[in-house]
C-alpha positions as CSV (number, residue, x, y, z in Angstrom):
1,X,71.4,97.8,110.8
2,X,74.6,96.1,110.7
3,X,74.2,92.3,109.5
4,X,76.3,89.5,111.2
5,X,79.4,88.8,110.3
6,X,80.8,86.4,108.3
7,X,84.6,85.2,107.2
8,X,86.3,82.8,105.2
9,X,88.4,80.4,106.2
10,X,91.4,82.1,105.7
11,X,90.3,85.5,106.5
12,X,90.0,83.9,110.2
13,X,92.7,82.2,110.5
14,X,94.7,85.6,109.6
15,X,92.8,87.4,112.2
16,X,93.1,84.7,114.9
17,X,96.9,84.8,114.4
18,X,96.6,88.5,114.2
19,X,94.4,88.5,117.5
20,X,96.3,85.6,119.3
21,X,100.2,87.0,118.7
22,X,98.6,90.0,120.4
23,X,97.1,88.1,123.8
24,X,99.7,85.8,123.8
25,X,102.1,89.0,124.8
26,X,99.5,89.8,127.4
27,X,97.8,92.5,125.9
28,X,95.6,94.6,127.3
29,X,94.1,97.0,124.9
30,X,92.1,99.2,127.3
31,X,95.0,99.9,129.4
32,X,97.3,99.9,126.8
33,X,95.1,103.4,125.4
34,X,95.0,105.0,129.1
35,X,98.7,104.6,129.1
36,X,98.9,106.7,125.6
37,X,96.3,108.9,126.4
38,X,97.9,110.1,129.8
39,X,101.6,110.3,128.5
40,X,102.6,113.9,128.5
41,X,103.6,113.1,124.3
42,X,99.9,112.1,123.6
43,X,98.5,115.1,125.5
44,X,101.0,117.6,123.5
45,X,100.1,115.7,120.5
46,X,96.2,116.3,121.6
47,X,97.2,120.2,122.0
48,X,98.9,120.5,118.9
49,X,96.0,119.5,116.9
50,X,93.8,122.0,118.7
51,X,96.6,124.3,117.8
52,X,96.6,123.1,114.2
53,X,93.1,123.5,114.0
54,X,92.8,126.4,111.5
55,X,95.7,125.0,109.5
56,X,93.5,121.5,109.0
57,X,90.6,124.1,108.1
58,X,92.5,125.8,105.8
59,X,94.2,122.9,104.1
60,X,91.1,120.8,103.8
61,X,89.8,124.2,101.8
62,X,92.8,124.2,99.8
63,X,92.3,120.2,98.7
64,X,88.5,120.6,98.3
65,X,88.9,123.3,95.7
66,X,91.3,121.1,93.8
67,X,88.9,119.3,91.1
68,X,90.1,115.3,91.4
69,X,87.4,113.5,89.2
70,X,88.2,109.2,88.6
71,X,91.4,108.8,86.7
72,X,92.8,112.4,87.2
73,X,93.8,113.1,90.1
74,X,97.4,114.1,89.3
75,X,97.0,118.0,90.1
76,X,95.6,117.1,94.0
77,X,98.0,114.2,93.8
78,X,100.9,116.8,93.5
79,X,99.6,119.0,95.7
80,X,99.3,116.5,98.7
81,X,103.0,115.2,98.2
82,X,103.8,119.2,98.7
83,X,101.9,118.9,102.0
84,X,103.5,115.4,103.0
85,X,107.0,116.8,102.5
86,X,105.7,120.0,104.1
87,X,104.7,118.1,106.8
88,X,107.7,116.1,107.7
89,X,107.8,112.7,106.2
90,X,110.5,111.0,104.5
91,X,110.6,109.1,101.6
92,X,108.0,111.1,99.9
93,X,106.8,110.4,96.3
94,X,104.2,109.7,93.6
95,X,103.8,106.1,92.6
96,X,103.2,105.0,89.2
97,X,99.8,104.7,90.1
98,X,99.1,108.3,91.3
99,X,99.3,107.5,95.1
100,X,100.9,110.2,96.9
101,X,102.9,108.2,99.7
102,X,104.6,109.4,102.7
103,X,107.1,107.7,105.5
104,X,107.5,108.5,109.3
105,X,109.7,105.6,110.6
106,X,109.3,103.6,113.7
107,X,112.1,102.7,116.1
108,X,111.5,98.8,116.2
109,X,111.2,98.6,112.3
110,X,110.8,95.1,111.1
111,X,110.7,95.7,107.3
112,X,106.7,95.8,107.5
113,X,104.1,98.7,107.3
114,X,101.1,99.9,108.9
115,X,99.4,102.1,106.3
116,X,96.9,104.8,106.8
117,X,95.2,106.1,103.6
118,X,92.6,108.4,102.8
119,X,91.3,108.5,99.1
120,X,92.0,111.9,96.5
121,X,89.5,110.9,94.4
122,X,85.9,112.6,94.4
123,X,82.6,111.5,92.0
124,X,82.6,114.7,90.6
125,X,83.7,115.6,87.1
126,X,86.5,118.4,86.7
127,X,83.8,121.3,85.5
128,X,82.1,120.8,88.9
129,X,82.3,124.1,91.1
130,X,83.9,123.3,93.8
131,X,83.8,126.5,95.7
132,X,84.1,125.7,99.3
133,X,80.9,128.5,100.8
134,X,80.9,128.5,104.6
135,X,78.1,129.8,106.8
136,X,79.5,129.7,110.3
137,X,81.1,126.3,110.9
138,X,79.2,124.5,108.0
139,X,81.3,124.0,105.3
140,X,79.5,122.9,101.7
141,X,81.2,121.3,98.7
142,X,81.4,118.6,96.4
143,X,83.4,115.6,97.9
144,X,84.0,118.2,100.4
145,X,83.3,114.9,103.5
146,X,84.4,112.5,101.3
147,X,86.8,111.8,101.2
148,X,88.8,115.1,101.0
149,X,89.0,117.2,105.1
150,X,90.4,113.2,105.5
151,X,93.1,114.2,103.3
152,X,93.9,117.2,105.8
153,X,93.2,115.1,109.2
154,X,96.4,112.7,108.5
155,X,98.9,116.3,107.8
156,X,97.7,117.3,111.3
157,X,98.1,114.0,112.7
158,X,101.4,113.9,111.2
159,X,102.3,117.4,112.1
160,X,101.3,116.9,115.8
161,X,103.3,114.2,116.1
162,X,106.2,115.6,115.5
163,X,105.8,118.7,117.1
164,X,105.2,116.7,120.5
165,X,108.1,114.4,119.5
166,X,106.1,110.7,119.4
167,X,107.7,108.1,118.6
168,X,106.0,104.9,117.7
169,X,107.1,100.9,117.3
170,X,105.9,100.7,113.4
171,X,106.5,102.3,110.3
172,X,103.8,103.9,109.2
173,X,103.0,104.9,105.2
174,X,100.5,108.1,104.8
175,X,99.0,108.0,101.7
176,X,96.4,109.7,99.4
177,X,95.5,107.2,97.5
178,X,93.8,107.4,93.6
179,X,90.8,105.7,92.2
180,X,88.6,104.6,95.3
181,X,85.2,105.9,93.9
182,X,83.1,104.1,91.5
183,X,84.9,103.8,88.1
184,X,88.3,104.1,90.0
185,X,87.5,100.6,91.3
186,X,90.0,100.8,94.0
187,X,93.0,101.0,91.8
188,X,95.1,102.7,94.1
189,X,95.0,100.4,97.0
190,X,94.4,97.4,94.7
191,X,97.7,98.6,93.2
192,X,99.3,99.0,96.6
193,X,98.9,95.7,97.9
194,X,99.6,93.9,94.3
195,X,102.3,95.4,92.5
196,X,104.1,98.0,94.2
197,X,107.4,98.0,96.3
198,X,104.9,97.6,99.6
199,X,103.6,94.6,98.2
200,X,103.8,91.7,100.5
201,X,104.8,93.8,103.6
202,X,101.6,95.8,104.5
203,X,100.5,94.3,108.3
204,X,98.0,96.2,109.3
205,X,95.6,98.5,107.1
206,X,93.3,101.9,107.9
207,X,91.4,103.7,105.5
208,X,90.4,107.1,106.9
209,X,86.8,108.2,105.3
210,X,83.9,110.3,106.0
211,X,81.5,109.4,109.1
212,X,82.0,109.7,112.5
213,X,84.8,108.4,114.6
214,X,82.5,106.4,116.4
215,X,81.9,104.2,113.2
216,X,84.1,101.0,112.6
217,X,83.9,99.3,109.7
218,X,84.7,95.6,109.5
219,X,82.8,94.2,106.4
220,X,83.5,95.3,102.8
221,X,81.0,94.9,100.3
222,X,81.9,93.4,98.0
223,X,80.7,94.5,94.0
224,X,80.6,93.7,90.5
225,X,79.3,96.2,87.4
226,X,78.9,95.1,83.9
227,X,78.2,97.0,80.9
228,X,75.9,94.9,78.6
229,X,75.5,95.8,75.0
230,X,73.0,93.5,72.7
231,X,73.5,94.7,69.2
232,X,71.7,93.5,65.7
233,X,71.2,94.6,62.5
234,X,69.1,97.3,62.8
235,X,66.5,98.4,59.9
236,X,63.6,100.9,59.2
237,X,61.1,100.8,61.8
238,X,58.4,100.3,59.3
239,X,60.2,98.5,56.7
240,X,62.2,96.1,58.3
241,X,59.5,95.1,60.8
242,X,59.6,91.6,62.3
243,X,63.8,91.9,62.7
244,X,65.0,90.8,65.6
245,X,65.3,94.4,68.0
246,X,68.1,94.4,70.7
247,X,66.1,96.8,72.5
248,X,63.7,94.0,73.4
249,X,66.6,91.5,74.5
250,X,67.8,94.5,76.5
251,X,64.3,94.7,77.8
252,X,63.6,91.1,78.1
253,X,67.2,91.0,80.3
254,X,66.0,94.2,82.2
255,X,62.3,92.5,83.4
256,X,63.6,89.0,84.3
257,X,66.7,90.9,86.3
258,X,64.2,92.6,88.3
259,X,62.4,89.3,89.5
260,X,65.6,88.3,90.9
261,X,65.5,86.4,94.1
262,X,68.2,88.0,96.4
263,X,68.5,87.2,100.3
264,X,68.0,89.7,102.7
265,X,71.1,88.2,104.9
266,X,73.6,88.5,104.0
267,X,72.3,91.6,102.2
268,X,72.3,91.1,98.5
269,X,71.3,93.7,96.2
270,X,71.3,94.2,92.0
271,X,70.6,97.2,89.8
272,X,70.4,98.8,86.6
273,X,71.4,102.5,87.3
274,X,72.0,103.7,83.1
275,X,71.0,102.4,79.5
276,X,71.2,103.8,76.3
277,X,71.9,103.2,72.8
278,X,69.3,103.5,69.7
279,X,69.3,105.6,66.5
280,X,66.4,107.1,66.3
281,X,62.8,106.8,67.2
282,X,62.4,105.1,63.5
283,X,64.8,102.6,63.4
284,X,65.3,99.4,64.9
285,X,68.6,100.2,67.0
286,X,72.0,98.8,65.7
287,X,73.0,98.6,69.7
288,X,71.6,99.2,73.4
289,X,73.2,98.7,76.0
290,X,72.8,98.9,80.6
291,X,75.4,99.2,83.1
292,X,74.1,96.5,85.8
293,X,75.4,96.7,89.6
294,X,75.3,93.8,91.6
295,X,76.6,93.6,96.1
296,X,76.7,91.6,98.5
297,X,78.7,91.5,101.9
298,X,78.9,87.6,101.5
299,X,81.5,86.3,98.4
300,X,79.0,83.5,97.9
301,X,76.1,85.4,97.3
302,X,77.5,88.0,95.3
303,X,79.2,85.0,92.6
304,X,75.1,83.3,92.9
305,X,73.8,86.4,91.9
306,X,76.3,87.5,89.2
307,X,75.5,83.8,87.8
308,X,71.7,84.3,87.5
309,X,72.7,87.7,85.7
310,X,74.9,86.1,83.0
311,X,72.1,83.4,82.7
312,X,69.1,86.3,81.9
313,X,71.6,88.1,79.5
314,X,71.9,84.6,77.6
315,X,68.5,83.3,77.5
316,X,67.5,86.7,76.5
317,X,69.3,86.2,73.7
318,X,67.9,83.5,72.5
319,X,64.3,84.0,73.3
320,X,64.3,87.2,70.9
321,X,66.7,85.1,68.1
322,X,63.7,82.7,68.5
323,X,60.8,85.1,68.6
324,X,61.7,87.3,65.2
325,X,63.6,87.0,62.0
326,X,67.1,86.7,61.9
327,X,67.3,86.7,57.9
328,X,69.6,90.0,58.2
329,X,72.0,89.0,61.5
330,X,71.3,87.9,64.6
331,X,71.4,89.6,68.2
332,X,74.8,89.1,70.1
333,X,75.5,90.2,73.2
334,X,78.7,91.7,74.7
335,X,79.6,91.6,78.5
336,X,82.0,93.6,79.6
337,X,83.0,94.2,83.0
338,X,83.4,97.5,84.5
339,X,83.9,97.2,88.2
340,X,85.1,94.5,90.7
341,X,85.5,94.9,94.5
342,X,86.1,92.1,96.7
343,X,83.9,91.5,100.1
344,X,85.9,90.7,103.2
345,X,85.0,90.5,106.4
346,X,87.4,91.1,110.1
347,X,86.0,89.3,112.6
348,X,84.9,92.4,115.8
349,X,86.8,89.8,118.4
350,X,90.4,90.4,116.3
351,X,93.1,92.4,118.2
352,X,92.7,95.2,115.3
353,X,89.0,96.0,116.0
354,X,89.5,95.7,119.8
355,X,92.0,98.4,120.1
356,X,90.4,100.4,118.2
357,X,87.2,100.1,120.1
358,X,88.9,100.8,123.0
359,X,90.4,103.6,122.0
360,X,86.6,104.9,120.8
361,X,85.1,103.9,124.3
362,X,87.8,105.7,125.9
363,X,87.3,108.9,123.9
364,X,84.2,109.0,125.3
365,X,82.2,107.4,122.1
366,X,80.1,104.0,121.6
367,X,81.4,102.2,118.9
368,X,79.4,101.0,116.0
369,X,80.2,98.6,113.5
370,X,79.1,97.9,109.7
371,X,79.9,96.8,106.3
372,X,81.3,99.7,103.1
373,X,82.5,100.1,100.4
374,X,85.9,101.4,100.8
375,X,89.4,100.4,100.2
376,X,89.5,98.4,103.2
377,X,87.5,95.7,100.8
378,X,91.4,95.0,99.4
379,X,92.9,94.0,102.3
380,X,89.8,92.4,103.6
381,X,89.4,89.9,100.7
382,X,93.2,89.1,101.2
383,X,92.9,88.3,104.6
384,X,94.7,91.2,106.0
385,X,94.1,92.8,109.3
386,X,92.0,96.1,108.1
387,X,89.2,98.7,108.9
388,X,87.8,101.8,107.9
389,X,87.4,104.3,111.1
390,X,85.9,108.3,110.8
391,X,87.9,111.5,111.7
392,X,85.3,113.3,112.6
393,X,82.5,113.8,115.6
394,X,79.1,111.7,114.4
395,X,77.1,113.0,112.5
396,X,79.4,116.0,111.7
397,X,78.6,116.1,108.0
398,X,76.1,114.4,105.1
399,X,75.3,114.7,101.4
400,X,78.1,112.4,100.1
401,X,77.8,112.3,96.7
402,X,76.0,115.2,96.2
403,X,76.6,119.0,95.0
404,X,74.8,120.0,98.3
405,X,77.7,117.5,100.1
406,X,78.7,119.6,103.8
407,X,80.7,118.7,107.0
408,X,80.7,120.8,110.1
409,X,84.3,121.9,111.6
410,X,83.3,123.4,114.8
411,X,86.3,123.1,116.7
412,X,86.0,121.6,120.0
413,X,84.2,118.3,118.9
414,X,86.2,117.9,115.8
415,X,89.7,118.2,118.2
416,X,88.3,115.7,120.1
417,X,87.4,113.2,117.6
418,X,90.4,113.6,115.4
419,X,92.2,113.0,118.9
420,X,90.5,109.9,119.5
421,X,91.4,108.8,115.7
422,X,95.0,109.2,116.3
423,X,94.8,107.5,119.7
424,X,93.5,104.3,117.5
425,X,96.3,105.0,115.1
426,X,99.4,105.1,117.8
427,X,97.8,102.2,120.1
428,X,98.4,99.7,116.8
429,X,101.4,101.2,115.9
430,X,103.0,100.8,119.4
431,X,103.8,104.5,120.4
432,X,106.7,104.3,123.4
């Protein structure tokens, strides 16, 4: 269920502007997507993608097979620029982050960007098998859904395009971007919007993921991971009884993190998903240590929550520095954090979600909005107009995140949603 939505201050005052500069010019986004939709360029474009169909299949298969774990996604990364050249785009190139980036102009440029991204990166490390098997129109791989056939939508959007000869007000930046999954922390898109030469002139943002075209998202959920390590100095299990144990700090932390007090809306959550350290089953560990996930869709809640974390880790601390002998060393702690995505929020009323949702309504779908985590979160938390839309029919594919992971490419629902993405792609960038 999709909770409520909330924004800051200056996240709503960039989407009013966003929203008004749009209404003030009289816009009307429903007939704005009929006009598109029943130009004869929209309708080629619509019949080159059925025409393109195998080639997304086959290209998709192609990227799939290509092992892109967190941090090394150079070989795919090379591979898509191929395609983006390939496909037609100018201005083509590898960042020095490892984005693959692409440029088809608009005729009205005014030195700003609309950018639509879809992530290389998988979960998945390199010795993974990756084999793409397909029974019939089901197609099963790792990171097969996500985000990777999203990869091969935006070559066919790209290609159609150009083969019906649509033009369009805005530049627009394809891009297959690095480091969205967990350890990657966003570092593509982060990198995007902070430091390279698109910094500052970004306007609008998409970021094309797994899930249905129906599906818009508007909140990012916004994270932060630590890696705690409590370390002392260790001993003989036997011998050096009564020393203080990091292991029971660790556990101490662990038991009073679990009695956490989180609210259910905004949703709030905390975890510990790994720990490990320890010598042997004989000794009193030199070092433990847990990786601790905290999220929240609200920025409030998520800094509360993160400050009753430090607190356990610190009075955990001292309560086993107090409870046992520190003659050899005491227990320190280290806190080291391993992950940081910003919430956001766009409010559903802002000229960005409204042409999309038209554009989804008009295709013939009911729209839906939530929160993610995706690289939207970026853009959200820096008040820029952003959402996260699907490619694919709903419900067309499932197992994210698993070896089992599968998406379904029959052809005549999959033409039509990718259509109806596109048609929420050229109504913001102002096709003529």
């Amino acid at each position: 269920m999709r909770n409520s939505l909330r924004l800051s201050a200056a996240t709503l005052a960039l989407s009013l502007a966003f929203a008004g500069s749009a209404m003030a010019a009289g816009a009307d986004h429903k007939a704005d997507v009929q006009r598109i939709l029943n130009s004869a360029q929209f309708k080629a474009a619509a019949a080159n993608i059925d025409k393109e169909y195998d080639r997304y299949v086959a290209e998709g298969i192609k990227l799939t097979e290509i092992p892109a774990p967190p941090f090394k996604e150079e070989v795919r990364a090379k591979a898509y620029e191929a395609m983006l050249k390939e496909a037609g785009l100018t201005n083509v190139h590898i960042d020095s982050e490892g984005n693959a980036i692409g440029l088809r102009k608009g005729t009205k440029s005014d030195g700003k960007f609309i950018v639509v991204a879809a992530h290389l990166d998988t979960v998945f490390p390199a010795e993974t098998d990756v084999k793409v098997k397909r029974q019939g129109t089901r197609l099963n791989s790792p990171g097969i859904g996500d985000d990777t056939f999203s990869l091969a939508a935006l070559l066919t959007f790209v290609r159609s395009m150009n083969l019906a000869g649509i033009k369009h007000r805005d530049d627009i930046l394809f891009i297959g971007n690095v480091g969205e999954e967990g350890p990657g922390d966003l570092r593509g898109v982060r990198y995007l919007f902070t430091k390279s030469e698109y910094k500052d002139k970004i306007k609008t943002f998409f970021s094309v993921e797994a899930g249905g075209v129906n599906g818009i998202t508007t909140g990012g959920v916004g994270s932060r991971r630590y890696r705690v390590t409590f370390s002392g100095p260790g001993g003989h299990s036997y011998g050096a009884f009564g020393l203080v144990n990091p292991m029971y700090a660790l556990g101490q932390a662990a038991s009073e993190m679990g009695h956490m007090e989180v609210p259910d809306n905004p949703k709030t959550t905390f975890g510990i998903g790994v720990i490990g350290g320890g010598t042997s089953v004989n000794s009193i560990p030199l070092d433990v240590w847990m990786e601790v996930d905290m999220r929240s869709e609200s920025p409030a809640e998520l800094n509360k929550v993160e400050e009753k974390f430090m607190n356990i880790v610190k009075e955990s601390v001292k309560s086993e520095n107090f409870a046992r002998s520190t003659k050899e060393g005491e227990i320190k702690v280290d806190i080291k954090k391993i992950g940081d995505r910003p919430a956001g929020t766009i409010a559903e009323t802002s000229a960005l979600v409204q042409m999309a949702t038209a554009a989804v309504e008009a295709g013939g779908y009911k729209p839906s909005y939530g929160y993610g985590s995706t690289d939207s979160n970026i853009p959200f938390s820096m008040g820029i107009p952003a959402i996260t839309i699907g490619k694919g029919p709903p419900n067309s594919g499932g197992r994210s995140h698993s070896l089992d992971e599968w998406i379904d490419v029959a052809k005549e629902p999959m033409v039509k949603s990718m259509t109806t993405s596109l048609s929420i792609l050229m109504t913001v960038a102002g096709m003529e």
